[in-house]
N, C-alpha and C positions, 0 to 999 in steps of 0.2 A: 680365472677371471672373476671379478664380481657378480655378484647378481645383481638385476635389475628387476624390478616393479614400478609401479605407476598409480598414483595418484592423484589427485587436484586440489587447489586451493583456491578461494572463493575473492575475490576484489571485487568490491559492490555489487553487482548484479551478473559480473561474470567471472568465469573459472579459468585457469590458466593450469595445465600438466605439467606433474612433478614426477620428477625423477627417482626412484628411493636405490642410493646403491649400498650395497651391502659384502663387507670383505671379510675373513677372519684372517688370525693368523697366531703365531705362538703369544702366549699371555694368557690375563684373565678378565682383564677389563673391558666397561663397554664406554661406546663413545658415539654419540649425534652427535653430529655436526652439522651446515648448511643452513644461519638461523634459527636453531629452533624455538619455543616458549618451554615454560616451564612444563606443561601439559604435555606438549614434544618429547621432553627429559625425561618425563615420567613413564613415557610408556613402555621402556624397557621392563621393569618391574611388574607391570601389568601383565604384559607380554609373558616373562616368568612362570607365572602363578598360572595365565590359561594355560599356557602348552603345557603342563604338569598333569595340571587338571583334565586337560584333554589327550593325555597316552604319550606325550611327545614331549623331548627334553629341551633345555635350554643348554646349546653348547657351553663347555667351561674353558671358553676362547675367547682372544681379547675379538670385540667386534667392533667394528667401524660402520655406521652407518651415513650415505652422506645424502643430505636432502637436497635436489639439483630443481633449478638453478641458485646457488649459492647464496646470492646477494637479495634474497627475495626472503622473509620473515613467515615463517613459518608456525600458524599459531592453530589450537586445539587436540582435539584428542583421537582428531579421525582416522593420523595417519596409523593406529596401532596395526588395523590387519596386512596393508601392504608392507609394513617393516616385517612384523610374522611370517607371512609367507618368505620375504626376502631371505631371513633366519636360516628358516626350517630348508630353504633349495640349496644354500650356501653350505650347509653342514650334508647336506645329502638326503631329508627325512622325508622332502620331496622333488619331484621332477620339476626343471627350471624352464621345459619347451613351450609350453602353455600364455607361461606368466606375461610375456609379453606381448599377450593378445588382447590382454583384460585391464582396465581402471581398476584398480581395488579401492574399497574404503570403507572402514568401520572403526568404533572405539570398541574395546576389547575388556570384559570382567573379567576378575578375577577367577569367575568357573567357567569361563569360554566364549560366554555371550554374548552377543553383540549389543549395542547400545546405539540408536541413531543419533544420525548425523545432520547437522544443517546446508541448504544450498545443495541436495542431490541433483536437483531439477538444471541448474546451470552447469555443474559436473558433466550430468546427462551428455547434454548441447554440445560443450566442448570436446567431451570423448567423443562422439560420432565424426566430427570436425577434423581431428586430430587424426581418424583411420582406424580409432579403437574397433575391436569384434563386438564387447561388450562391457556392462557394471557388474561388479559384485559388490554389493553393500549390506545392510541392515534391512530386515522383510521390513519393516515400520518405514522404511524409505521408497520402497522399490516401484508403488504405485505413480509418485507422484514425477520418478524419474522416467516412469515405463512408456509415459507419453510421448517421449520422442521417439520418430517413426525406424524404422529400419534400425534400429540399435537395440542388441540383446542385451535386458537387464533381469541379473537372477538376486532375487530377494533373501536373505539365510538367516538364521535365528542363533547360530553357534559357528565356534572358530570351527572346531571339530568337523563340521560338512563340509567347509571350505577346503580342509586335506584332502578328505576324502576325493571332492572334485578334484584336484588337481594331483593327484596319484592313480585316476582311473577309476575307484572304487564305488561311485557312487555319484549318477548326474544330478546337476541342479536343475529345479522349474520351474522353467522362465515365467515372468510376470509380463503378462500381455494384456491394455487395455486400446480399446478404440477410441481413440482421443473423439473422432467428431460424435461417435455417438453418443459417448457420453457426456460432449459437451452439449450437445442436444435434448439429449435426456434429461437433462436440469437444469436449462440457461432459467435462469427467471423464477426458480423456485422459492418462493419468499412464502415466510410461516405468516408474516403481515401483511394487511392491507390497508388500501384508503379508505376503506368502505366501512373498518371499524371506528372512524372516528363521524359523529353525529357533529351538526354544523358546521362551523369557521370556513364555510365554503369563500369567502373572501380570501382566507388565509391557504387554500388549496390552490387558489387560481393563482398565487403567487407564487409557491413552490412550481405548480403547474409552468409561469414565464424562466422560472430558477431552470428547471428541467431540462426544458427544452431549448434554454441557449448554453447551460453553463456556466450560470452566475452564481456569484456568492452570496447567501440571505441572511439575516438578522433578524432574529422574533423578539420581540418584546412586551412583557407582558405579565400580568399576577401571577404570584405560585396556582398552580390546579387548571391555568388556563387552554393547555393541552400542547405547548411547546414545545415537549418531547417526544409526544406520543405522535406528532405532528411529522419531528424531524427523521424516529426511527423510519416513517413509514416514505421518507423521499426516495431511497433505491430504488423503490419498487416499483416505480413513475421513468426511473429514466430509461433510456432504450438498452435493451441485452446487447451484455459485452461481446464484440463477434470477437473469433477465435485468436488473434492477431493481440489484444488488449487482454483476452484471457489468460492467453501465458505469460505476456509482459507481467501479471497481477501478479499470476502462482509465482514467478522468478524472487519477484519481493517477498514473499511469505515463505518460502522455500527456504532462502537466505538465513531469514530471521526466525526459522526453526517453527513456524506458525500454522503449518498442515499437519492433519491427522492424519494413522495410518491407513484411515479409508479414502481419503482424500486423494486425487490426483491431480485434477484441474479446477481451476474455480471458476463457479460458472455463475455468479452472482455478485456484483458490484459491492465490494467491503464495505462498512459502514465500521468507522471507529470513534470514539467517543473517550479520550481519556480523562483522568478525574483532575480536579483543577490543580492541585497539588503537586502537577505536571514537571520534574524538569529538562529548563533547555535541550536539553543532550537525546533526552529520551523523547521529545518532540520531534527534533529538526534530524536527527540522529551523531552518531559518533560513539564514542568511548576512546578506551585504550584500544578495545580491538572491534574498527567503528561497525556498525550493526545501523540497519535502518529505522530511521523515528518512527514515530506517528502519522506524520503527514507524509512520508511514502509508503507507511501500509495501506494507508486511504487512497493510492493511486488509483485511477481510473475508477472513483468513488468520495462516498461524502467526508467529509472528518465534522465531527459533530463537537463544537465544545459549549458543552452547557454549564449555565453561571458565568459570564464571561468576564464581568469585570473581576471575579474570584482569581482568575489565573493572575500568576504573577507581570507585572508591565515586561520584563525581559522577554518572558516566554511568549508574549504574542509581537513584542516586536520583533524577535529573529524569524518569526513567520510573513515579514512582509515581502520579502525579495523571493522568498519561496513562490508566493501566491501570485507574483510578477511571472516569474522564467520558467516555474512549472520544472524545475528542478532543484535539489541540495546538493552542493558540494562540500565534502569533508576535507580540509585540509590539515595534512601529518606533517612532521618532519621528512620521511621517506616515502609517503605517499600521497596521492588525493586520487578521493573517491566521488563518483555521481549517483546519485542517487534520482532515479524520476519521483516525482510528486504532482503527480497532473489531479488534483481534487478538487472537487466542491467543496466549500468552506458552510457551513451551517451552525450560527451561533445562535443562543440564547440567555437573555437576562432578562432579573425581575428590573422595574420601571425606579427601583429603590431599596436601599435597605430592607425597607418591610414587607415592601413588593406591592403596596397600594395606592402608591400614588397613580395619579388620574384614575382611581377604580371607580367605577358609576356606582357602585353601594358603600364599599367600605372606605373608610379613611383611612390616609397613612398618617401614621405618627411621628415620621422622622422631624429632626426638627428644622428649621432655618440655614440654608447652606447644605446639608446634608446629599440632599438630592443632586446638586450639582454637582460634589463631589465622589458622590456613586457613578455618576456618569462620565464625567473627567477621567477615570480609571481607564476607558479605550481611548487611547489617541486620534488626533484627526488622520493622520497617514495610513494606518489603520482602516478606520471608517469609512476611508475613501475607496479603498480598494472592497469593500461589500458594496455592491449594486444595490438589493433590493432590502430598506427597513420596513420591519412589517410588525404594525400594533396588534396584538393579541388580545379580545377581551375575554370572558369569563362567557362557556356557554350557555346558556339558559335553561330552564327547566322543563320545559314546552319542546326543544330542540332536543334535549337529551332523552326525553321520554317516548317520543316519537317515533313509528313504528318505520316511517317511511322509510325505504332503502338507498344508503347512499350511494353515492358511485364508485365503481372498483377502478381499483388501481392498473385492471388490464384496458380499460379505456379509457382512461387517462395516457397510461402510455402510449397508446396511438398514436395520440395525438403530437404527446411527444416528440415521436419519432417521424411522425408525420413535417414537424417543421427541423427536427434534425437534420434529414434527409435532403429539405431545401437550401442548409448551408453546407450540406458534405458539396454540393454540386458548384456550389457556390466559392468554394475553400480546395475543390479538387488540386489546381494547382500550386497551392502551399504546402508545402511539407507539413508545417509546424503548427497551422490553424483550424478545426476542425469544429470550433463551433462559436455564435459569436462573441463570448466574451473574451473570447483570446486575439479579438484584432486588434492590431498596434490604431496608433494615434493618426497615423497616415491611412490606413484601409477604413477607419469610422469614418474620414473625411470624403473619401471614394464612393463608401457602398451604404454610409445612413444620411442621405442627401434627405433633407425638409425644406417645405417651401414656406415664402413669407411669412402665412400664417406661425408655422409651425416657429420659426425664428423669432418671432415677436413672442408665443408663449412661452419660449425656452428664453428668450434672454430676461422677460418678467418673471420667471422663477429664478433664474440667476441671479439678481438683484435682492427677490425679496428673502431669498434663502441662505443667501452669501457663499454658494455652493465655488468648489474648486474647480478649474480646468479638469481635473481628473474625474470628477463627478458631474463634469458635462460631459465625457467622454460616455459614460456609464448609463446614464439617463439616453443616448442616443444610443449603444448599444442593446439596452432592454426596451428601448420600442423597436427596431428590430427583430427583436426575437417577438413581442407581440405578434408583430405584421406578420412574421411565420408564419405562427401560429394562425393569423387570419387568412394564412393561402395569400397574404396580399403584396404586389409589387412594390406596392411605395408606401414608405411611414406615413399614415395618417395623421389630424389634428387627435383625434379621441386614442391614436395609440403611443403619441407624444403625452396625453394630459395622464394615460395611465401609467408608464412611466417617470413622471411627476410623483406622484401619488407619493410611489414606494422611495423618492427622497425627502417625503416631506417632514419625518424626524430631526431633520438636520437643526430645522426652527429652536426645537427643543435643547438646545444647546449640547448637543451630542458633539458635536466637535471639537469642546471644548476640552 
């Protein structure tokens, strides 16, 4: 009878068990079958070379291996140790009773060692699911698989132990971590604060409304005016990821091979920032063999893209349907993938080419047209979907010097979460909405009720700003989050006019 082993293979964010069987019989040649990639093809030879290296031979028999289920493509380098072990049971160099108790999965050097692997952490989840005992994988993996409960996962550094184990000679030791403690031990551990940036308290209180509903912001502003140092430090304002949004996080970074080997859970809201020279594919994600963008490593976290009109027009337009559904879909010829992307959007650009225009000291020099055409580079569809624009200016000398302490980012977040909390209760029964930027066009209508007053200063900004339907939605959804933030039942006039405020860039022909 053949032998059988067990593996997995990764589809977006989750794992599906694979079958690896393995037959000999007279001959000399070897043969995968079952879709594999070339990586697949390869690892016979791989294979080769460790078991040589590690005391153990390579039968001189034709071999068949078939990766199950069939019609499912089979791609990277992981499956080398469950085809080895499949080998080594099949010719007899090891006992086959075991094997079917275990995931295996590693890429395999040519001296025996293991090499990790991407997506251990969904592997994980699904072998438990599925009745496995446990994982054998790569020790550089073991941690961040070790988090799921009740499922034994033993970490290894060489094919070599892995025999051992399963011949009797030698147990493995298990990797055992306390998911809650440790996610408790460092929810919120950020090397930044608020507190290092002196002034733009105007420009904090805006992240501050960003924060605490959800919304997308836009700085604008001169080179040196503090737009970056501004944006790294928004994570650490918004409320700790609970445990539920933490592993959804690690499942993305797992995938995309983006955990260290000390790593297991992440307990600190991602903050990604890629360089403007960005493309498509590596943003939204995909490839030949699709992998997650950018904007789903920023899940349940910021994506920072600074210089914004620098990015290419494509690359921020396939970002607009994203910033809508809060999810990517990859579509293949044989497959399609989801990918979550539930992020903050945080952009920044200078005000111009030279970055001086409206500066209160310096001039810019760009010349006639130039400006508008720096600006025209984000579209208005775009533009629409950022809630809060916010002008950055230049801090001063008197502010910078100043001994006075500012305020940290651990009370700030309070407050944060202080009006988060009002919309979790608020949004309990929606599945899908969780804070207020993400209400549809019908729940703005229900739950950011203004009266008269309020109606008369929102339709005179309407008019004199020539704002969209979509950026009246936006303007009532960020007073909202204000009134949270006020502890208050109902949108004010003064939480309507600050909401105003942060569209009043629009004037500036930003939508053009």
């Amino acid at each position: 009878m053949p032998v059988k082993t067990y593996g997995s293979s990764v589809f977006g964010i989750e794992a599906i068990t694979i079958t690896i069987e393995v037959n000999m019989s007279g001959g000399t040649k070897y043969f995968i079958v079952g879709l594999p990639d070339n990586a697949v093809r390869e690892s016979l030879f791989r294979i080769e070379s460790a078991l040589n290296n590690s005391g153990y031979k390579m039968p001189r028999r034709k071999i068949v291996v078939n990766l199950a289920p069939a019609d499912i493509r089979k791609e990277g380098s992981s499956y080398d140790l469950p085809i080895a072990m499949g080998i080594l049971a099949e010719s007899s160099q090891i006992t086959r009773e075991k094997l079917k108790e275990f995931l295996i999965m590693g890429e395999v050097s040519l001296d025996g060692g293991l090499q990790p692997i991407k997506g251990a952490l969904p592997i994980a989840i699904q072998g438990k699911r599925d009745g496995f005992k446990g994982l054998i994988l790569p020790k550089v993996n073991a941690r961040e698989a070790a988090i799921v409960e009740d499922f034994e996962v033993y970490g290894v550094e060489n094919l070599y132990d892995v025999i051992q184990f399963f011949i009797g000679k030698k147990p493995l030791e298990r990797t055992i971590v306390d998911t809650k403690q440790e996610f408790l031990n460092n929810i919120s551990n950020y090397e930044s604060d608020f507190s290092d940036v002196k002034g733009q308290e105007n420009i904090k209180r805006a992240l501050e409304i960003a924060a605490a509903g959800g919304h997308n912001v836009i700085l604008i502003g001169p080179p040196g005016a503090g737009k970056t140092m501004l944006a790294k430090r928004l994570p650490t304002i918004l409320p700790p990821l609970n445990l539920y949004e933490a592993l959804d996080t690690t499942k993305i970074h797992s995938v995309a091979g983006k955990l260290s080997a000390s790593d297991s859970i992440m307990t600190v809201r991602p903050f990604r920032s890629p360089h403007h020279t960005i493309s498509d594919v590596a943003l939204v994600g995909g490839g030949t063999n699709p992998q997650p963008g950018e904007i789903s490593l920023a899940h349940n976290g910021v994506l920072f893209l600074d210089e914004l009109p620098e990015f290419k027009r494509t690359v921020l337009e396939v970002m607009r349907q994203p910033l809508e559904e809060r999810r990517v879909t990859i579509s293949r010829a044989k497959c399609t993938i989801d990918y979550p992307a539930s992020f903050m959007l945080v952009a920044s650009m200078n005000p111009c080419p030279c970055g001086f225009y409206n500066h209160p000291e310096k001039e810019c020099i760009c010349g006639p047209g130039v400006v508008q055409r720096y600006l025209s580079k984000i579209s208005g569809p775009l533009l629409d979907r950022i809630d809060l624009h916010v002008e950055v200016t230049p801090v001063n000398f008197s502010e910078l010097s100043s001994d006075r302490p500012a305020e940290k980012s651990k009370l700030i977040r309070e407050r944060v979460t202080a009006g988060r909390e009002i919309q979790h209760l608020r949004f309990e029964e929606k599945e899908d909405v969780f804070c207020n930027a993400q209400m549809s066009p019908n729940m703005v209508r229900n739950i950011c009720k203004i009266n008269d007053a309020g109606q008369a200063l929102l339709k005179q900004a309407m008019e004199k700003l020539g704002l969209s339907a979509r950026a009246y939605d936006r303007i009532l959804k960020v007073s909202r989050t204000i009134a949270d933030l006020a502890q208050s039942d109902e949108i004010q006039l003064e939480h309507l006019a600050e909401a105003i405020h942060y569209r009043s860039l629009d004037r500036d022909g930003w939508a053009g």
